[in-house]
N, C-alpha and C positions, 0 to 999 in steps of 0.2 A: 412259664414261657422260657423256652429256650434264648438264650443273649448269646452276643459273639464269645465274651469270654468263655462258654461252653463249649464253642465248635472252634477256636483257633487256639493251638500250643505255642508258648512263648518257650524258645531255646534261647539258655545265655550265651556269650558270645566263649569261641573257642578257638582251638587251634587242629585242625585236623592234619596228623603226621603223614608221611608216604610211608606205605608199610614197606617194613625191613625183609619181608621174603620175596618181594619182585625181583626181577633181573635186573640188574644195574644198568641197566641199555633203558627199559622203562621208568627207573628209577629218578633217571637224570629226562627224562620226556616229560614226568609228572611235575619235576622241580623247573621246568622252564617257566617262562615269564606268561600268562595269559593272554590271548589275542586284547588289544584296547580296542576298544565300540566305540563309532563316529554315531554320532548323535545324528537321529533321523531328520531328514527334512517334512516338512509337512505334507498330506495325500497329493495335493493341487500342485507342487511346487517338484513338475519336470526338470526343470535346468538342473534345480539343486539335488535329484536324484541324481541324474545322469552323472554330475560332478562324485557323488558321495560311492557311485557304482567304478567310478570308474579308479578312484584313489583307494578303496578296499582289493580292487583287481590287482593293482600295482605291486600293492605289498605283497600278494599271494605270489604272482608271479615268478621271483626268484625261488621264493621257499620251491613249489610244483616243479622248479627246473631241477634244482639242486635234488629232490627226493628222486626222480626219474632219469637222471644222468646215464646210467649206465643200464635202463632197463631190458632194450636188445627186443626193442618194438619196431615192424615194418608199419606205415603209417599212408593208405591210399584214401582219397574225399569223393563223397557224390554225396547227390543230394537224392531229398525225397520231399518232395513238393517242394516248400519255400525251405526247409530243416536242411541243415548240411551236414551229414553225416559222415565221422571220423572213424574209417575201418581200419581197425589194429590187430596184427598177427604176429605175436610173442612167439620170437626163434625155437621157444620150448614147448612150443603146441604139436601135439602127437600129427605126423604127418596122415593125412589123407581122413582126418576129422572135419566131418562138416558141420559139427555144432559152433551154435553162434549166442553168446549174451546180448542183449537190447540194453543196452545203458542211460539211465536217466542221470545225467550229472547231480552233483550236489551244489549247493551254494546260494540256500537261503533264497530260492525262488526265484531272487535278482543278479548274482555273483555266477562267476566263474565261467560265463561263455567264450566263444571264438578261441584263442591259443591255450587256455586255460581248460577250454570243455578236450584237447587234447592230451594235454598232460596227462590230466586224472582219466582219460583212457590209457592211457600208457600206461600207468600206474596199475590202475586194472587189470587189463588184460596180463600183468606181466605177474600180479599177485596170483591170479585166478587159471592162468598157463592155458586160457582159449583167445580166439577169436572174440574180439568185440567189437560191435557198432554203436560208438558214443553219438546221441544225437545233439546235435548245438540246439537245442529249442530257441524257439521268441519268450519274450522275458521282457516284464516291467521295466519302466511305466511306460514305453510305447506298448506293449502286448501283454496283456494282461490276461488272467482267465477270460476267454479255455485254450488261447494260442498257447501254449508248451503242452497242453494234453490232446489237440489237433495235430501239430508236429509230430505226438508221439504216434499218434494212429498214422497218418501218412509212414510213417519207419516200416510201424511193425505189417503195413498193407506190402509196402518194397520187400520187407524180407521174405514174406510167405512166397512171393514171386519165385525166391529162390532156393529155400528153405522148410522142412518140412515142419508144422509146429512141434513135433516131438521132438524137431532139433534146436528149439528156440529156449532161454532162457533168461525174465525179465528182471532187472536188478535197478536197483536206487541206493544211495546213502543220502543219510537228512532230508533235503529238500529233495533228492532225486529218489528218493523211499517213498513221498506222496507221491509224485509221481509214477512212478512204476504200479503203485499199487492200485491207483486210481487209473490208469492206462487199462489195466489189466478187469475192473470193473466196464470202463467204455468196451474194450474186446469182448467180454460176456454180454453183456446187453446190446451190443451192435449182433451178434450173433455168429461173429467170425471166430476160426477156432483157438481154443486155448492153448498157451504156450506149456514148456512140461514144467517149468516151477517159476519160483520165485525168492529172491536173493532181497531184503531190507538189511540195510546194514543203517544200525541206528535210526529210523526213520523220523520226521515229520509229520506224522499221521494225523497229528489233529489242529487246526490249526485255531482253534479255543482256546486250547494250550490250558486243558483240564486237569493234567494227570496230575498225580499227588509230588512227584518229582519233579515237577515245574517249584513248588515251594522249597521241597526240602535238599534237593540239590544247586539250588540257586546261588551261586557264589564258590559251588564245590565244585562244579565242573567249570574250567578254567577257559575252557576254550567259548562258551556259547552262554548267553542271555535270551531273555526275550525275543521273540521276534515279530509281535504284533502288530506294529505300525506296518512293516513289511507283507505278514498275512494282510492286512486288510489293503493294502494295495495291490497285492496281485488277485485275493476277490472283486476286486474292483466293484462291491456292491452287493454281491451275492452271497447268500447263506452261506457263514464257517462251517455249518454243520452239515451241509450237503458231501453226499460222500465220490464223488468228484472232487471235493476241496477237503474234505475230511476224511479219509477210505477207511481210519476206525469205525465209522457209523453205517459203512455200506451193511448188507443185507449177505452174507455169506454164506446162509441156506442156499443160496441160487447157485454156489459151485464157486469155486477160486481153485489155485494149481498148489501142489504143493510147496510151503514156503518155509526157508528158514531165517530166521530172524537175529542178530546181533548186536548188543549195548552192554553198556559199562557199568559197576554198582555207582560212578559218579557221575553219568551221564546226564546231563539235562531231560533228556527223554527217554531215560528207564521209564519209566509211566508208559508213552507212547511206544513201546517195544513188546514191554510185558500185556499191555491190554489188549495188544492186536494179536496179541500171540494166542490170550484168551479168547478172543471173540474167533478165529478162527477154530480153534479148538472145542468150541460148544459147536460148531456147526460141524464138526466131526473130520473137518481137513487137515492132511496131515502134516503139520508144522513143527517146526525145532527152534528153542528157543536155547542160545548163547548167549551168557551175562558174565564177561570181564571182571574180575576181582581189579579192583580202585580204576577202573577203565572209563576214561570221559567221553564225552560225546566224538566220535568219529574213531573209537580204538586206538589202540596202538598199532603204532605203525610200521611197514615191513622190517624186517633184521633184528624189531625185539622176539626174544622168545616168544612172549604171550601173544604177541600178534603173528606170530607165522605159525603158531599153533588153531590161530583160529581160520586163518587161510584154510589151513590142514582142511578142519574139519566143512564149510566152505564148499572147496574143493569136490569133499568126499559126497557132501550132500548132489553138487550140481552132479553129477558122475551116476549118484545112484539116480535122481529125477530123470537123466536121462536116458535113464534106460529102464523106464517105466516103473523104479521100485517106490510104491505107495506109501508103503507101512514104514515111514521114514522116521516116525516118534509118536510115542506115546502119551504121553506128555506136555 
């Protein structure tokens, strides 16, 4: 009979260095101080969300202003049903391009809406040099699954309005990576057409939180822990494993766009990057998959080398998608 001590590795404890060949710009990004985690409040216990949403927001706050200062983003609002969506057009976007990204913000499912879901369009739009339409979604604990993937169909039903899907291009990071990709499953199964790729930058994908890098990068990647008590609150009840709430376990035989994918070797959710990168890739879609040497969850961030090299590449994938080229990776 197989025992646990057969199926779990004990590591003694250690010290892991910041390698000596990164850019000193990354260098000193990986030697910063880790985000500290406020201790969850219980599923039932509204007030104490609300309070614990809104003192993570505070903090982010300055940092999203300070990274975006000088981005050189026009910034107009409408909405699309109840969603209020932030359109931003980066001064460096090729004049008389009418491609447009669909943006699922990140922030852990519950974090980063209203002034926040703007910044990090700013930030966007001004790394990625298009047009984006950030959607503010509804978000836990008042809106829980499937208000922020309703939000996202109401977006992407306004954009086709104006937009042709081959000029559409749908993008997440973290939490905004389930989303997008699970967006993009509702698109295929509602029967409306598909957009020409798809942008996961480190995502969320599973929210079991199965992957083998859930253990072994736990404490490595600085920025991000657990996020379970929060998954199971914005399930609010319903199957982790449904690929609505889970888009690793969707069915990708049925057709998905093409997608490139981006994480870090310290990433909390290397696991969830690399495996959706396979499961797309047994279904024969053609996906790219980008892995940051000592890169944490969410990359490095504009002005290091390593990260304006993966814009670069980013960039070059959304460019070719758009303009119908398939055979994007092998691999």
């Amino acid at each position: 009979m197989t025992g646990k001590a057969d199926t779990v590795r004990l590591v003694p404890p250690r010290e892991i260095p910041v390698p000596d060949f990164l850019s000193s710009a990354a260098r000193s990004y990986l030697e910063m101080r880790g985000f500290s985690s406020l201790p969850y409040p219980s599923t039932d216990d509204r007030e104490g969300w609300l309070v614990h949403i809104e003192t993570v927001n505070a903090n982010l706050l300055s940092l999203l202003k300070q990274a975006t200062r000088n981005a050189g983003v026009e910034v107009d609002e409408h909405y699309a049903g109840v969603a209020r969506i932030f359109e931003l057009r980066p001064l460096q976007a090729a004049p008389g391009d009418r491609s447009v990204i669909l943006d699922l913000h990140g922030g852990g499912l519950i974090y980063c809406g209203g002034e926040l879901c703007r910044l990090m369009g700013i930030g966007l739009a001004s790394r990625l040099e298009r047009r984006v339409w950030s959607v503010d979604y509804r978000m836990p604990p008042d809106h829980p699954y499937p208000a922020a993937l309703d939000d996202g169909m109401q977006a992407y039903g306004a954009l086709l309005k104006e937009s042709l899907p081959s000029e559409i291009i749908i993008s997440g990071a973290s939490a905004g990576g389930n989303l997008a990709a699970a967006l993009v499953l509702r698109i295929r199964d509602s029967g409306l057409p598909m957009p020409a790729g798809v942008y996961l930058n480190t995502p969320e994908i599973d929210l079991t939180e199965s992957g083998d890098s859930f253990h072994t990068n736990l404490g490595v990647d600085r920025s991000l822990a657990s996020l379970m008590p929060v998954n199971r609150l914005y399930a609010n009840g319903h199957d982790l494993r449904h690929p609505y709430l889970s888009p690793l376990f969707g069915d990708f035989g049925r057709g998905f766009p093409p997608t490139v994918l981006t994480t870090g070797t310290r990433d909390l959710y290397l696991s969830n990057t690399v495996r959706m990168h396979r499961a797309l890739r047994a279904a024969d879609i053609p996906a790219e998959l980008h892995v940051v040497e000592a890169g944490v969850h969410g990359g490095f961030p504009a002005g290091t080398p390593e990260g304006d090299a993966i814009d670069r590449d980013v960039r070059r994938f959304i460019e070719a998608a758009l303009n119908g080229v398939h055979d994007l990776a092998d691999s």
